[in-house]
FIDODO-27829 format. One record per residue (C-alpha): x, y, z; residue in one letter; residue number from 1; chain. Coordinates in nm, 3 decimals. Layout:
       xx       yy       zz  code  pos  unit
        X        Y        Z     A  NUM     A
...
END
This chain:
       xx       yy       zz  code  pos  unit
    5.263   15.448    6.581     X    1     A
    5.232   15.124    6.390     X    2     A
    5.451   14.808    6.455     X    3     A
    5.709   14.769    6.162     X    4     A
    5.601   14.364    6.077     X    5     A
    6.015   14.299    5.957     X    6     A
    6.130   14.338    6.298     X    7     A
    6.146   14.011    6.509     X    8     A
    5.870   13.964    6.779     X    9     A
    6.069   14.045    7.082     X   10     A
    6.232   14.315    7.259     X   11     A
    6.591   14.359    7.332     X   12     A
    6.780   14.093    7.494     X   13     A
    6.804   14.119    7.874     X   14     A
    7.149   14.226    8.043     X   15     A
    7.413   13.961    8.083     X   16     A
    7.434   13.771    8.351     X   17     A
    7.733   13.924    8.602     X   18     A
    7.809   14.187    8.362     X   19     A
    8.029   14.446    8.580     X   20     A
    7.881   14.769    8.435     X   21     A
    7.513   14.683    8.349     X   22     A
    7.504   14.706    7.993     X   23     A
    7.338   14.449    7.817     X   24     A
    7.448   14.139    7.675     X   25     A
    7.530   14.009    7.294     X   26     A
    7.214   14.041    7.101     X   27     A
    7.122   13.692    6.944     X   28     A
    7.128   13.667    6.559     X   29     A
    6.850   13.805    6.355     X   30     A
    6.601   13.535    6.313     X   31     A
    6.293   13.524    6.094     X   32     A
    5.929   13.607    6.247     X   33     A
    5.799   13.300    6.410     X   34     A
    6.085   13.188    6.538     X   35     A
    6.219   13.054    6.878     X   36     A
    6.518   13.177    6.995     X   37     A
    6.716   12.855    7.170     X   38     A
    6.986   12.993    7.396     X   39     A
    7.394   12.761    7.357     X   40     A
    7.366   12.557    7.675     X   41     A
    7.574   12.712    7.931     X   42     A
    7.961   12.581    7.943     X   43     A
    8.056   12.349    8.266     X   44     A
    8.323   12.505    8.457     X   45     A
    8.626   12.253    8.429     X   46     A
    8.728   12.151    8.749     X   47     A
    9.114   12.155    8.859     X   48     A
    9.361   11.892    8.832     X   49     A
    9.358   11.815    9.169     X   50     A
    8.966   11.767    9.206     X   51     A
    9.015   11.524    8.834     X   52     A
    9.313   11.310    9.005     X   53     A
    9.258   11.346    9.442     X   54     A
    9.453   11.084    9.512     X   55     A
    9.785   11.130    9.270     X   56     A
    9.815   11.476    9.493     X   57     A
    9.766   11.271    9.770     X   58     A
   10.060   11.054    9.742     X   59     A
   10.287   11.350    9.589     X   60     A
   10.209   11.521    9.948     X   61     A
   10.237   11.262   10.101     X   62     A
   10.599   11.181    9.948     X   63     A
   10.703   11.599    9.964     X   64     A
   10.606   11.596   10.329     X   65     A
   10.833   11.325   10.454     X   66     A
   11.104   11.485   10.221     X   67     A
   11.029   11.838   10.436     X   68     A
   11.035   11.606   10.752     X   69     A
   11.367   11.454   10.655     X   70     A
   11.560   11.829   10.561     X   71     A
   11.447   11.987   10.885     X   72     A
   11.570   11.671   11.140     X   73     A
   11.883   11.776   10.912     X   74     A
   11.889   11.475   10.680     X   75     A
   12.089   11.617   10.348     X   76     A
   11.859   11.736   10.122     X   77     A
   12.153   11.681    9.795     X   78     A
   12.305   11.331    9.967     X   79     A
   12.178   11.204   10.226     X   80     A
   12.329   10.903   10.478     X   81     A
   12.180   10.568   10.419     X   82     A
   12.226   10.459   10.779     X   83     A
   11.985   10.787   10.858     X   84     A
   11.707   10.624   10.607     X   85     A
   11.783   10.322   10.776     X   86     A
   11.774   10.400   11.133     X   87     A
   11.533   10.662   11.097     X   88     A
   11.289   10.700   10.782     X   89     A
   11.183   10.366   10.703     X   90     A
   11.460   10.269   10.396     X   91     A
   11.417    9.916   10.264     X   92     A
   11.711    9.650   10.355     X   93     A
   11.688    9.311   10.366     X   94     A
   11.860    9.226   10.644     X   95     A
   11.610    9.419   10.845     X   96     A
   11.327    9.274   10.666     X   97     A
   11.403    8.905   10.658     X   98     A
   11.670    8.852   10.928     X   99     A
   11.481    9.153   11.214     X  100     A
   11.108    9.086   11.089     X  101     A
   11.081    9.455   10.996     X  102     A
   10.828    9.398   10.730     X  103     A
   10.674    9.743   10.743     X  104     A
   10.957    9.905   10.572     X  105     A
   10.838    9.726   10.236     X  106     A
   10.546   10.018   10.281     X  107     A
   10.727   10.276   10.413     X  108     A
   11.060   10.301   10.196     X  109     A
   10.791   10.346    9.885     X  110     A
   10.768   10.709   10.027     X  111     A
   11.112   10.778   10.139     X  112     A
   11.380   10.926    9.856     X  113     A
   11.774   10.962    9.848     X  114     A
   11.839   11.353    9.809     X  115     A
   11.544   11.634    9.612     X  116     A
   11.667   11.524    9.234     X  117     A
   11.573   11.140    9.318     X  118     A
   11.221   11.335    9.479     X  119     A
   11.199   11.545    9.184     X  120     A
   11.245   11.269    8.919     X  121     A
   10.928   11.003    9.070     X  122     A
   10.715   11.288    9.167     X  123     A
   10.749   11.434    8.791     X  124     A
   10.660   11.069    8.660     X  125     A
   10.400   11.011    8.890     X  126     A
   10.217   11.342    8.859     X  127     A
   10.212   11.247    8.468     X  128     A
   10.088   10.916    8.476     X  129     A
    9.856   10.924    8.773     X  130     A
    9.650   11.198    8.585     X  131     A
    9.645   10.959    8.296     X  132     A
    9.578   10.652    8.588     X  133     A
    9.300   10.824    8.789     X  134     A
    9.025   10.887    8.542     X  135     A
    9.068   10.495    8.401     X  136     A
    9.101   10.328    8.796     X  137     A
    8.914   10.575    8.997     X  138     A
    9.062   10.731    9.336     X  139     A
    9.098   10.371    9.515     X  140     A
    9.219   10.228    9.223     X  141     A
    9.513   10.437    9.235     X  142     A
    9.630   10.439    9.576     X  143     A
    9.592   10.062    9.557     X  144     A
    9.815   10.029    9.257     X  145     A
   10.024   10.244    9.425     X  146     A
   10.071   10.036    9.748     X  147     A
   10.060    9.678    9.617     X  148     A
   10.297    9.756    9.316     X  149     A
   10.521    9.963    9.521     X  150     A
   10.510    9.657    9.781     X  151     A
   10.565    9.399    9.469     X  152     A
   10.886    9.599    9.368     X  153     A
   11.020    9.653    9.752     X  154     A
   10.983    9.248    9.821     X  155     A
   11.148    9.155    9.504     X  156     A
   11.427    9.376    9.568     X  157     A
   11.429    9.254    9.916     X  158     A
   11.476    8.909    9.794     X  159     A
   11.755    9.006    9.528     X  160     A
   11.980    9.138    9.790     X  161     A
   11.948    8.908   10.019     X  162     A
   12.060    8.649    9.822     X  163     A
   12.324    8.890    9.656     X  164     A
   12.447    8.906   10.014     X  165     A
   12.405    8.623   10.185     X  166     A
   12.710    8.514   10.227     X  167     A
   12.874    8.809   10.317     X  168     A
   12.557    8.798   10.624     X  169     A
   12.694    8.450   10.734     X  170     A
   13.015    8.579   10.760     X  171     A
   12.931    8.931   10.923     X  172     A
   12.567    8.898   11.092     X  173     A
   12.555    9.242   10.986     X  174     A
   12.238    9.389   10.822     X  175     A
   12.456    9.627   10.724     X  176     A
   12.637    9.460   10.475     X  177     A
   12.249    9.510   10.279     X  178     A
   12.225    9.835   10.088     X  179     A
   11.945   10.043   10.159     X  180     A
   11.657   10.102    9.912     X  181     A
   11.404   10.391    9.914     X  182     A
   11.175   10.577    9.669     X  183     A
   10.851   10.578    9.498     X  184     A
   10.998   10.460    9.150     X  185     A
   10.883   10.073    9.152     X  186     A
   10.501   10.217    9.250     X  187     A
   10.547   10.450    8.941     X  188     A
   10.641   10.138    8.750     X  189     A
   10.365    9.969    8.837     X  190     A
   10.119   10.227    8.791     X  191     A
   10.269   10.235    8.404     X  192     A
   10.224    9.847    8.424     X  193     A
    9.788    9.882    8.480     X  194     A
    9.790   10.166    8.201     X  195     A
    9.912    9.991    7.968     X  196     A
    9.643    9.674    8.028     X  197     A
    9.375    9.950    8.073     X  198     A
    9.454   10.162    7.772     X  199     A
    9.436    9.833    7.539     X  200     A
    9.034    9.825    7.663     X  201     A
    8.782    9.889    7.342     X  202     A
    8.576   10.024    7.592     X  203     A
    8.691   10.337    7.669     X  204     A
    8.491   10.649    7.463     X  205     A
    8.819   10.807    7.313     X  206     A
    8.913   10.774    6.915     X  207     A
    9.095   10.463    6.950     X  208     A
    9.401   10.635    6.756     X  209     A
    9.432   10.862    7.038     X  210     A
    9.420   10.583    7.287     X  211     A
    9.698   10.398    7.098     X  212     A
    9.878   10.658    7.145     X  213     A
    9.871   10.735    7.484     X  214     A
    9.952   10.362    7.546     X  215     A
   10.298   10.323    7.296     X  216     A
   10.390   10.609    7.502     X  217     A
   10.367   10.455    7.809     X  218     A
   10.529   10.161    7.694     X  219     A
   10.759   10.392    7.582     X  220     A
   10.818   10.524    7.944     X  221     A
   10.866   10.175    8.089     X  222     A
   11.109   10.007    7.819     X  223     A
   11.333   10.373    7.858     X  224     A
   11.358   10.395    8.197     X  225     A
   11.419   10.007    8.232     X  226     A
   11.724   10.025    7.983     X  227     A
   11.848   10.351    8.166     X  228     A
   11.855   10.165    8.478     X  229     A
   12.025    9.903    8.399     X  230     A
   12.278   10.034    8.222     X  231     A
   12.352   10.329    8.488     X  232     A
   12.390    9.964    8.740     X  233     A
   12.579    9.782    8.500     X  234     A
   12.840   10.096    8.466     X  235     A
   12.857   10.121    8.852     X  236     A
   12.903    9.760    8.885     X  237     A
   13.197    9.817    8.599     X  238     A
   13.339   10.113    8.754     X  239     A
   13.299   10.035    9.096     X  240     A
   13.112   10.362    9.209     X  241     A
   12.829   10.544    9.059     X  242     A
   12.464   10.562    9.116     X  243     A
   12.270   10.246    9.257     X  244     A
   11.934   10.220    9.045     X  245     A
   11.691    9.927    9.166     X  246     A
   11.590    9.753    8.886     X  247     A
   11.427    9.479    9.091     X  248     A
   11.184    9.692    9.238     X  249     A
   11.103    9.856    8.917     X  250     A
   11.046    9.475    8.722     X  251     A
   10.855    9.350    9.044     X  252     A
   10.595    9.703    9.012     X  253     A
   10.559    9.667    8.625     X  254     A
   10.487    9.326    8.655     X  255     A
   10.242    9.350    8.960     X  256     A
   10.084    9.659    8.757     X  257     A
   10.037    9.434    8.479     X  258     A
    9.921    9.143    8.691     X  259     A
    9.617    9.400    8.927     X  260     A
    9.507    9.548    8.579     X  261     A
    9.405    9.226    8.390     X  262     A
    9.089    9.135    8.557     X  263     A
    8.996    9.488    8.545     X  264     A
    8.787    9.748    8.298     X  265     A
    8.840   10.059    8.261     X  266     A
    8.636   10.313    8.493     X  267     A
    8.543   10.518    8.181     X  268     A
    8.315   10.338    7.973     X  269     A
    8.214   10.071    8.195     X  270     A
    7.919    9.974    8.434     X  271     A
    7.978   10.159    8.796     X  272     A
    7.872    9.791    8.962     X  273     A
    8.117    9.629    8.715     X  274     A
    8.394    9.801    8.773     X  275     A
    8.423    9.832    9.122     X  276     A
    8.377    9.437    9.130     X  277     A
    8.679    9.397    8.901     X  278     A
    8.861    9.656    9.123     X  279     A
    8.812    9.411    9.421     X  280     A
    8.919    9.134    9.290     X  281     A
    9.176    9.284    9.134     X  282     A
    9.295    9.395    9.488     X  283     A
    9.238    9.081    9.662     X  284     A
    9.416    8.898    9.400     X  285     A
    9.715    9.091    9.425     X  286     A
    9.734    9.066    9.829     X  287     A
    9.712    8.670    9.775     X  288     A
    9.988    8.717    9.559     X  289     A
   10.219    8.910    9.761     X  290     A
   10.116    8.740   10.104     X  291     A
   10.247    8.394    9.918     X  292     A
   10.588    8.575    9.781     X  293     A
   10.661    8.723   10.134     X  294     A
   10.606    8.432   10.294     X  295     A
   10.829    8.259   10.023     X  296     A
   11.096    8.512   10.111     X  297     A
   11.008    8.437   10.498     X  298     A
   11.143    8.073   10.479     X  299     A
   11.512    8.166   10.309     X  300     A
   11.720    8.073   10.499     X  301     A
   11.934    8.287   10.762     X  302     A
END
């Protein structure tokens, strides 16, 4: 039998790949004699959330497992006692910071929260901006903003109270007199704070509408939540109860977010060599900065 010269010089198309019952795969369109059949390029699988962002699940865990530690040594999960946060998790208070030395509670109290909703709330916000964070700062980039803006907030709240207080710790000697201060809000703050340097870089390889975007909404974020804070303090102050919100801490981790992202680029866009030099001395300019305010705070008086 003679070959029909209309059909196309080849046979018909192998069986997919994987294909559960052997049959074969989509036959390729009908192309003219002569020619070459280019296969689409196979897709990339995308890769979770959690491989993208490593380190914003990092500090979520991190935050939901001292939470789980704090509900099973029977701290309340709905209200819990600031003397327990004090005594025993790590809370902020000035008292114990500048009159006891306890400087490690300007670290810890960034991953310490009053009650699940308080949990809920910074672990929502930071989820949402650290996915946004991660692929502009890189892993290390995050946790650092995460510690040294969490820090900045913690010692400028530290410094607010005390002097809020002083008097009342002349008259007492009594850290207690200090309110305690916990949570991961003035680290969210000042992981906003970078973004919104970072997402102003021309850099970056997204339609710059798009990135404008992105970045009026986290301005957006900060200028809310600021507002809602104070005026949720300002009502307590009025009424004399209420909710406590720390608007120090979250003004001292905007503006130390602001402050680590200016001598930095963007990790998207940019040389590997360049930006991880940036990211240094974006770090060690930070630590200079907070090592002078501490020690500031050191010499108040007591």
């Amino acid at each position: 039998m003679g070959t029909d010269p209309n059909l196309p010089p080849y046979g018909p198309p192998s069986p997919g790949p994987g294909s559960a019952r052997g049959d074969y795969g989509a036959a390729p369109e009908i192309l003219p004699p002569g020619t070459e059949y280019t296969p689409p390029p196979p897709q990339r699988r995308r890769r979770p959330s959690w491989a993208i962002a490593p380190a914003t699940y990092v500090l979520i865990g991190i935050n939901c497992a001292v939470f789980i530690a704090m509900v099973l040594a029977r701290v309340s999960p709905l209200n819990p006692d600031p003397d327990q946060l004090l005594q025993h998790w790590g809370a902020n208070n000035a008292g114990s910071v500048l009159c006891l030395g306890e400087w490690w509670r300007i670290v810890t109290a960034m991953f310490v929260h009053v009650g699940i909703l308080h949990l809920a709330t910074n672990m929502w916000c930071l989820w949402n901006l650290g996915l946004l964070a991660e692929p502009l700062m890189g892993s290390w980039g995050v946790l650092s903003v995460y510690l040294l803006t969490g820090a900045a907030g913690n010692l400028l709240s530290t410094g607010r109270w005390f002097y809020a207080y002083y008097n009342d710790w002349l008259r007492y000697h009594d850290i207690h007199v200090f309110p305690a201060g916990a949570g991961a809000s003035g680290a969210v703050f000042g992981i906003a704070g970078a973004l919104i340097i970072l997402l102003k870089s021309r850099r970056l390889p997204v339609p710059v509408q798009e990135v404008q975007r992105l970045r009026r909404s986290v301005i957006y974020f900060a200028v809310i939540n600021l507002v809602i804070g104070g005026g949720i303090s300002f009502g307590t102050d009025v009424i004399g109860k209420g909710i406590h919100i720390d608007n120090m801490a979250h003004l001292g981790g905007v503006a130390c977010g602001l402050i680590f992202a200016m001598p930095m680029v963007p990790r998207l866009g940019a040389p590997r060599t360049l930006f991880d030099r940036r990211l240094r001395v974006a770090v060690f300019m930070t630590v200079i900065i907070l090592v002078l305010f501490g020690f500031y705070l050191a010499q108040l008086p007591k």
